[in-house]
N, C-alpha and C positions, 0 to 999 in steps of 0.2 A: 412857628407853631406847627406841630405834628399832629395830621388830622387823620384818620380812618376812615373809607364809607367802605361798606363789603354789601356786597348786592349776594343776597343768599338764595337761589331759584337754579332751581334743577336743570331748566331747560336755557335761560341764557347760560349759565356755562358751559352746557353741550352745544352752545351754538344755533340753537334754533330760533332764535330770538334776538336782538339786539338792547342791553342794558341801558336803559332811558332813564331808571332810577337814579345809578349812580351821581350821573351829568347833572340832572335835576339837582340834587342834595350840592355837589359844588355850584353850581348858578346861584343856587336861595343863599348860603352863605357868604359867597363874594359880593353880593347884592346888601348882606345886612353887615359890611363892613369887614369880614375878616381878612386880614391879609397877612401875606408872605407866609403865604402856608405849601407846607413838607406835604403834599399828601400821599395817604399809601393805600392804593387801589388796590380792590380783589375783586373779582367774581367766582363763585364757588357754589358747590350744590348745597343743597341745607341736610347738612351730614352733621349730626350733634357731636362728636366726637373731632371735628375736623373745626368746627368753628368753639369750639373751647378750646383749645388748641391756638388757634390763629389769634382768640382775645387775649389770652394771656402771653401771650408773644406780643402783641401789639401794647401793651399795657405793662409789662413785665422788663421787658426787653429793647422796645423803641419809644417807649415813653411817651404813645402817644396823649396830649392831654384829652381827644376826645373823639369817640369810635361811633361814627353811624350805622347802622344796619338797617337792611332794604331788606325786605321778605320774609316770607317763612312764618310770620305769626299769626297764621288764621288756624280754624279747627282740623286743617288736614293730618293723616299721618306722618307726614313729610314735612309738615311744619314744625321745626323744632330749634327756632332762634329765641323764643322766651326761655326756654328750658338750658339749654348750653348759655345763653346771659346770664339766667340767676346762677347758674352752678359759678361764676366765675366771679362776682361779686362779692364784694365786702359788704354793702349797703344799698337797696334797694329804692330807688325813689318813685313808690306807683302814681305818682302825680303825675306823670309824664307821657302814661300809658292812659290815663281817664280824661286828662283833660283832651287828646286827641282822637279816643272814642267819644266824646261828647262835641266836638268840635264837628265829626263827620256822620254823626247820627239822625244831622236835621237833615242831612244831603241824603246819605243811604244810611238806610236805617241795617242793613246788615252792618254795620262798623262796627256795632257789639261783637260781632263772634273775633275782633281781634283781641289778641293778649299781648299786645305792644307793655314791653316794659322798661325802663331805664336802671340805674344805678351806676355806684361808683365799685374801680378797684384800685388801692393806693389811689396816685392821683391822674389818675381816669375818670372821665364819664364815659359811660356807656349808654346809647341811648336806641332800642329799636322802632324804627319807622315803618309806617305800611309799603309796601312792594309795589303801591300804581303812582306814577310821579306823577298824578293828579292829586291824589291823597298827600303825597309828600309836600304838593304847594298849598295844601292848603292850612297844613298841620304844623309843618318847621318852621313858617315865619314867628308864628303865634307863639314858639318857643325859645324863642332867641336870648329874650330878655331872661330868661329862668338857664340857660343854658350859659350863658354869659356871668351870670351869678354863682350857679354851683360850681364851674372853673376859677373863678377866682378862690370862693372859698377854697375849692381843693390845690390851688396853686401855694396856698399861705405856710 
């Protein structure tokens, strides 16, 4: 199985930081059973044009069946991973983005100003995840079960 996580943040791909995200997102999945998984790592700045780009090559071309992404969808100028996802979709599924703004709202109530969103392209899912691998545990487990379901549907 061919997995994607792209960690989208300006400053770990300059190096000033170290990507704790990514690691996070393969630990939660090897932990809810995925295995013998292809994975294809990026870290990268949140450049909208660079990560539309990168999804449809991943989805296009490596076939991946399913693309995480770490960062980039709060209110900043620089946040711009909801906007280069939808551009690349065929179908959007916002269920994916409320139920984990509602999942992290009792905790911080800023979770509203994310615009985490999923969808499909062909047979892809695409799914954006918040940027603090505290939010990513506590949001990806609770999505397994719906993330495991839309890949089959899209495998058929």
């Amino acid at each position: 199985m061919k997995i994607a996580r792209l960690t989208l943040s300006d400053r770990a791909s300059a190096g000033i930081y170290e990507d704790l995200s990514g690691p996070e997102i393969e630990r939660i999945l090897t932990e809810a059973g995925f295995t013998d998984i292809d994975w294809h790592r990026h870290v990268m700045p949140d450049d909208r044009a660079e990560i539309e780009t990168l999804l449809r090559s991943l989805c296009d071309q490596e076939k991946c069946q399913l693309i995480l992404t770490t960062g980039g969808t709060g209110p900043s100028a620089r946040d711009n991973t909801p906007e280069a996802t939808r551009a690349v979709l065929d179908r959007e599924l916002p269920g994916f983005g409320e139920a984990m703004r509602m999942r992290s709202f009792d905790k911080v109530p800023t979770a509203i100003l994310s615009r985490s969103t999923a969808g499909t392209r062909g047979q892809s899912l695409i799914l954006n995840l918040p940027g603090n691998p505290k939010a990513i545990g506590e949001c990806l487990p609770m999505l397994i079960p719906a993330i495991k379901e839309a890949m089959r549907h899209l495998g058929e």
